[in-house]
mmCIF file of the C-alpha atoms, coordinates in Angstrom:
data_MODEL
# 
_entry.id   MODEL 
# 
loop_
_atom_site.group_PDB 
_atom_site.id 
_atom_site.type_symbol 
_atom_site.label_atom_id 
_atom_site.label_alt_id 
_atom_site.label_comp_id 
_atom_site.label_asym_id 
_atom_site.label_entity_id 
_atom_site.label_seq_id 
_atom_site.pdbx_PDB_ins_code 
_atom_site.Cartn_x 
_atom_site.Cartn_y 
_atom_site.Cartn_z 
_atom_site.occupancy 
_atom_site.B_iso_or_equiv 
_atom_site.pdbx_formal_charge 
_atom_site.auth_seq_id 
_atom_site.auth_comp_id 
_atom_site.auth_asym_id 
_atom_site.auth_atom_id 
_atom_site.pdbx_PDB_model_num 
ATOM 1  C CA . UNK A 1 1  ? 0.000   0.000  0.000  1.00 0.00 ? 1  UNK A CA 1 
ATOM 2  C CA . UNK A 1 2  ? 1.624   3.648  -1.078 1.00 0.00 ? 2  UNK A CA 1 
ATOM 3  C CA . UNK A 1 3  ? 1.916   5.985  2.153  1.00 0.00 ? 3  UNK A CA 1 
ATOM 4  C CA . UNK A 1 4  ? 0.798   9.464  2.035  1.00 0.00 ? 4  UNK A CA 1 
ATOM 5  C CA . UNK A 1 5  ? 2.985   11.577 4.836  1.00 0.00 ? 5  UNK A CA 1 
ATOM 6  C CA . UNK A 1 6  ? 1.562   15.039 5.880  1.00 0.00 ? 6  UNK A CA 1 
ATOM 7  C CA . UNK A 1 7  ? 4.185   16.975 8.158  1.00 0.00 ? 7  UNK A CA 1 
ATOM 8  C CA . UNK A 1 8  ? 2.183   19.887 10.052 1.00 0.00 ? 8  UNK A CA 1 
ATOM 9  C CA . UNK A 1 9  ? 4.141   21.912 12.589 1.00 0.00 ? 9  UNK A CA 1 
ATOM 10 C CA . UNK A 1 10 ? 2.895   21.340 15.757 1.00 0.00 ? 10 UNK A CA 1 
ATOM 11 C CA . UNK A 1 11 ? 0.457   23.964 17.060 1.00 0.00 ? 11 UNK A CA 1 
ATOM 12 C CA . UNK A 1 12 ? 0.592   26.860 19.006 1.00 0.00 ? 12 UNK A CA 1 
ATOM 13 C CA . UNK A 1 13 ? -1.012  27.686 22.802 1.00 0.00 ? 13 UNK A CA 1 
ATOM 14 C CA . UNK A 1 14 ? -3.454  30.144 22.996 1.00 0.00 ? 14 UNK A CA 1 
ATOM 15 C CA . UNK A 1 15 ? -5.451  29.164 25.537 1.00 0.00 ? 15 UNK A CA 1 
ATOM 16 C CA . UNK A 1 16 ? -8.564  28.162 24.316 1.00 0.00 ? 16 UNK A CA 1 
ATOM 17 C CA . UNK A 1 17 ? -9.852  26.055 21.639 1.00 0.00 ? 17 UNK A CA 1 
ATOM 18 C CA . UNK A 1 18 ? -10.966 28.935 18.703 1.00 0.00 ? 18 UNK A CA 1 
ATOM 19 C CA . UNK A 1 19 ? -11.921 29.097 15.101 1.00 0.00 ? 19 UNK A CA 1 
ATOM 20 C CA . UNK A 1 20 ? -8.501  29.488 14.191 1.00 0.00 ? 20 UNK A CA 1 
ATOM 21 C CA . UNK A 1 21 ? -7.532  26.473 15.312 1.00 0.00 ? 21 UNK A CA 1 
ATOM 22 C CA . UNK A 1 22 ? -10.898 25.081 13.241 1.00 0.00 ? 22 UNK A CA 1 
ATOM 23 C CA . UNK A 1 23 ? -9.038  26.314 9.872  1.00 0.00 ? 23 UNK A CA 1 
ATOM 24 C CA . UNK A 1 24 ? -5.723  25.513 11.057 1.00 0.00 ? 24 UNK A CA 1 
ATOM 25 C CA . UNK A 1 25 ? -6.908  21.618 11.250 1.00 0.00 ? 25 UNK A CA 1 
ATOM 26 C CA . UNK A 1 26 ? -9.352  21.160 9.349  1.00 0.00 ? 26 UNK A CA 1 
ATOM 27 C CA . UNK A 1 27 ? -7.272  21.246 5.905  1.00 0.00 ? 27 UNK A CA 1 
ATOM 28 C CA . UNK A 1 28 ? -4.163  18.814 6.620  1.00 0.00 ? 28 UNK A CA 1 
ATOM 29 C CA . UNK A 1 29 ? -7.684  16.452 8.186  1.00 0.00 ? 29 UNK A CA 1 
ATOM 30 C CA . UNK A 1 30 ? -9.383  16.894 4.534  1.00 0.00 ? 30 UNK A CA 1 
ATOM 31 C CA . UNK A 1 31 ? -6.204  15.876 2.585  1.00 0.00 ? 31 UNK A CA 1 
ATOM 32 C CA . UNK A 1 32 ? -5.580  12.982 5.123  1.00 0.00 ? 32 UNK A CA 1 
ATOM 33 C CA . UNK A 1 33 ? -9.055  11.844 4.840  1.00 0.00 ? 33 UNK A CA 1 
ATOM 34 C CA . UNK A 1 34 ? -8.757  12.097 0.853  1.00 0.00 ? 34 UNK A CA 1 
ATOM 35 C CA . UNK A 1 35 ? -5.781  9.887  0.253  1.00 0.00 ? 35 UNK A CA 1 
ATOM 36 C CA . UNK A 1 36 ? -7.244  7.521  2.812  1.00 0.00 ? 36 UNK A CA 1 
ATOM 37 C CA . UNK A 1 37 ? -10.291 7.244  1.160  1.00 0.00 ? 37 UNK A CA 1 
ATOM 38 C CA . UNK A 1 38 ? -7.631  6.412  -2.314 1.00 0.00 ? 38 UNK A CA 1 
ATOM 39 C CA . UNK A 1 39 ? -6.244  3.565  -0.835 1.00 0.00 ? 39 UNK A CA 1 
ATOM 40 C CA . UNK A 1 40 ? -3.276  5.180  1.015  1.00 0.00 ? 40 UNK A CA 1 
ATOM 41 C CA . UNK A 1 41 ? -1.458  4.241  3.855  1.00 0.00 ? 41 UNK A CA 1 
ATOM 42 C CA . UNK A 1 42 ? -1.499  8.003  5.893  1.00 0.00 ? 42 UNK A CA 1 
ATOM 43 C CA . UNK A 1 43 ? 1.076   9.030  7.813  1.00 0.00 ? 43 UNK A CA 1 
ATOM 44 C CA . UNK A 1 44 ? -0.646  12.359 10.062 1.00 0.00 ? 44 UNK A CA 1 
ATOM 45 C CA . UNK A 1 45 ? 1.365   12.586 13.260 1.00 0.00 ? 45 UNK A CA 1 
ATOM 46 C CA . UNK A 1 46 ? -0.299  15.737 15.317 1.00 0.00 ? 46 UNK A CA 1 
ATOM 47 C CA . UNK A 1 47 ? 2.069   17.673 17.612 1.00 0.00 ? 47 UNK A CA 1 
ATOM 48 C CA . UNK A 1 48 ? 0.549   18.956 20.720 1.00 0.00 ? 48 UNK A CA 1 
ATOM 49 C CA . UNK A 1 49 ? 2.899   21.712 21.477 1.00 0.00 ? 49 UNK A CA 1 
ATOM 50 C CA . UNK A 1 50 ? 4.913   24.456 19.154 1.00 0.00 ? 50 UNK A CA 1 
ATOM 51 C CA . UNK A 1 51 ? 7.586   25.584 21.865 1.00 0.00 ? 51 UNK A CA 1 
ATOM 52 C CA . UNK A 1 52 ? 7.609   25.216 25.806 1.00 0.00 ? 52 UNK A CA 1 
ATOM 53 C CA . UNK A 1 53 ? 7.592   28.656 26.722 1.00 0.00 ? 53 UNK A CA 1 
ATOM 54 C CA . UNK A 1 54 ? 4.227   29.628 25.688 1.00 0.00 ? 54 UNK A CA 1 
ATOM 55 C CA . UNK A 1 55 ? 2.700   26.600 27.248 1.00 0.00 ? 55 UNK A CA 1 
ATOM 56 C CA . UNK A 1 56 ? 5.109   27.165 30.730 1.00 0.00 ? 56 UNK A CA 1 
ATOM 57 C CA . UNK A 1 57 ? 3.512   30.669 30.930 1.00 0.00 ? 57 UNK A CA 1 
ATOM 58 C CA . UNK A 1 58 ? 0.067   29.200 30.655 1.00 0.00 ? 58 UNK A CA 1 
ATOM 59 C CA . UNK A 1 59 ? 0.190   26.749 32.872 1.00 0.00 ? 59 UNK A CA 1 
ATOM 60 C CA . UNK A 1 60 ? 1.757   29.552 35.075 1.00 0.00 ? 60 UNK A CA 1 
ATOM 61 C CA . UNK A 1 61 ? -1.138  31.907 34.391 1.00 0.00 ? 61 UNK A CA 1 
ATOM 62 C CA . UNK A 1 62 ? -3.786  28.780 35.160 1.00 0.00 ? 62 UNK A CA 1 
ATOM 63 C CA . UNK A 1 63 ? -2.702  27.249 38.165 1.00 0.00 ? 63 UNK A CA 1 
ATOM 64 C CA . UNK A 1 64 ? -1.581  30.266 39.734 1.00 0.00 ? 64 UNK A CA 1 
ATOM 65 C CA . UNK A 1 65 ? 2.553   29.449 40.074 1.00 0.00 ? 65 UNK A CA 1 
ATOM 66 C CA . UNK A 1 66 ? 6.211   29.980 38.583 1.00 0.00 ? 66 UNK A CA 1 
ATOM 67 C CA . UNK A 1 67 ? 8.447   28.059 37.448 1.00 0.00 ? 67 UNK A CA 1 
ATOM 68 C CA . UNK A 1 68 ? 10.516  28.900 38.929 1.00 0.00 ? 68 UNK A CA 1 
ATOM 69 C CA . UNK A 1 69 ? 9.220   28.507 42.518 1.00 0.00 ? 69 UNK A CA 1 
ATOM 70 C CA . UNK A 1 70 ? 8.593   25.128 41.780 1.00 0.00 ? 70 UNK A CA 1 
ATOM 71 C CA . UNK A 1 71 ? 10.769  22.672 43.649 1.00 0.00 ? 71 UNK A CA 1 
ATOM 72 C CA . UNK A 1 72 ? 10.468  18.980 41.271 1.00 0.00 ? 72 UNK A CA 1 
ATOM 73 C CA . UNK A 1 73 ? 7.283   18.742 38.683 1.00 0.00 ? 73 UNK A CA 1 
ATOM 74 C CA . UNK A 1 74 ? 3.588   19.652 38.969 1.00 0.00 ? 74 UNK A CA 1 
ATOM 75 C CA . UNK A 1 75 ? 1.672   16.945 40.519 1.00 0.00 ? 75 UNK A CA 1 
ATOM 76 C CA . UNK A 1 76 ? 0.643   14.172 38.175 1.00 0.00 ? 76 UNK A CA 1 
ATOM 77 C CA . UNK A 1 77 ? -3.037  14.743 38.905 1.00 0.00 ? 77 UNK A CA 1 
ATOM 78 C CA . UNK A 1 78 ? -2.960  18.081 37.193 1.00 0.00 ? 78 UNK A CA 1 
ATOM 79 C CA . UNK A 1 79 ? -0.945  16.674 34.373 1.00 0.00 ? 79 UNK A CA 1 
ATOM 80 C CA . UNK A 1 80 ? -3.750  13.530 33.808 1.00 0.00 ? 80 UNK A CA 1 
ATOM 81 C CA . UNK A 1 81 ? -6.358  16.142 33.847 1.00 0.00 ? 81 UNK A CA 1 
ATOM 82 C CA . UNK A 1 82 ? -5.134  18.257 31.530 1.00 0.00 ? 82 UNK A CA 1 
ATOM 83 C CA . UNK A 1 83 ? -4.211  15.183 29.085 1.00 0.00 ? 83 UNK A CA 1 
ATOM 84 C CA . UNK A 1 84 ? -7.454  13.812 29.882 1.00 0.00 ? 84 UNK A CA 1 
ATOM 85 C CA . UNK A 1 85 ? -9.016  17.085 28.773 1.00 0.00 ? 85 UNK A CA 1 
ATOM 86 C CA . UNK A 1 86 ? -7.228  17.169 25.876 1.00 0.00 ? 86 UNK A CA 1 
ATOM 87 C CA . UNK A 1 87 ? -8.396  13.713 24.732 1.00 0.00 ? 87 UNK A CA 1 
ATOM 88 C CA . UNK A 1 88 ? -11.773 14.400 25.000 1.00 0.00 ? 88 UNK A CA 1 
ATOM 89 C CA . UNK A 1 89 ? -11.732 17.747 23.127 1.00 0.00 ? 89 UNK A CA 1 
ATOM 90 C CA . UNK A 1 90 ? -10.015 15.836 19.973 1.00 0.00 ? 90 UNK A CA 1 
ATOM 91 C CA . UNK A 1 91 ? -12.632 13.067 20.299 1.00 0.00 ? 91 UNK A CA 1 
ATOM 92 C CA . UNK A 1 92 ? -15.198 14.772 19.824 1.00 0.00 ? 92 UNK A CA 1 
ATOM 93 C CA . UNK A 1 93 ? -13.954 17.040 16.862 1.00 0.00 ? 93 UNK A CA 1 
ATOM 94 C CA . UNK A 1 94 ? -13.530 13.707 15.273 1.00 0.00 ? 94 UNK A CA 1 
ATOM 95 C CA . UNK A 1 95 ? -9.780  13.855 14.388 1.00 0.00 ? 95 UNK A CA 1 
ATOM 96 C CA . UNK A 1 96 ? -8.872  10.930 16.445 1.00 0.00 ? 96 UNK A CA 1 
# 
């Protein structure tokens, strides 16, 4: 079977899910779904991150700490429930 490899950058944070992000998705998902749908192997990796600094000062701005007053990680509860978040915002846009 031929593969079919799309290479998106990974996105930026902003904060919130917005129409942006809509457009920004929505056309690598169209082609994917198009070569799939021609007998193609796809290859349509999706990055969750662009850079950490935008996504350090968000977390910052969220949870109400620094950084660099943190002694070790953020607890792991915080980290499943953001992932967990994230999962079921890309389920239900259909991407996944």
């Amino acid at each position: 079977m031929p593969v079919y490899s799309i290479d998106t950058p990974p996105p930026t944070v902003s904060g919130h899910l917005h129409l942006g992000h809509v457009y920004s998705y929505s056309h690598p998902d169209f082609v994917a779904r198009f070569w799939r749908m021609n007998g193609y192997n796809v290859y349509y990796p999706m990055g969750y991150d662009d850079n950490g600094l935008p996504t350090e000062r968000l977390v910052e701005k969220r949870l109400g700490i620094t950084a660099a007053g943190l002694v070790g990680d953020l607890s792991s509860k915080s980290a499943w429930r953001s992932a967990s978040k994230l999962r079921r915002i890309t389920r239900r846009s259909g991407s996944v």
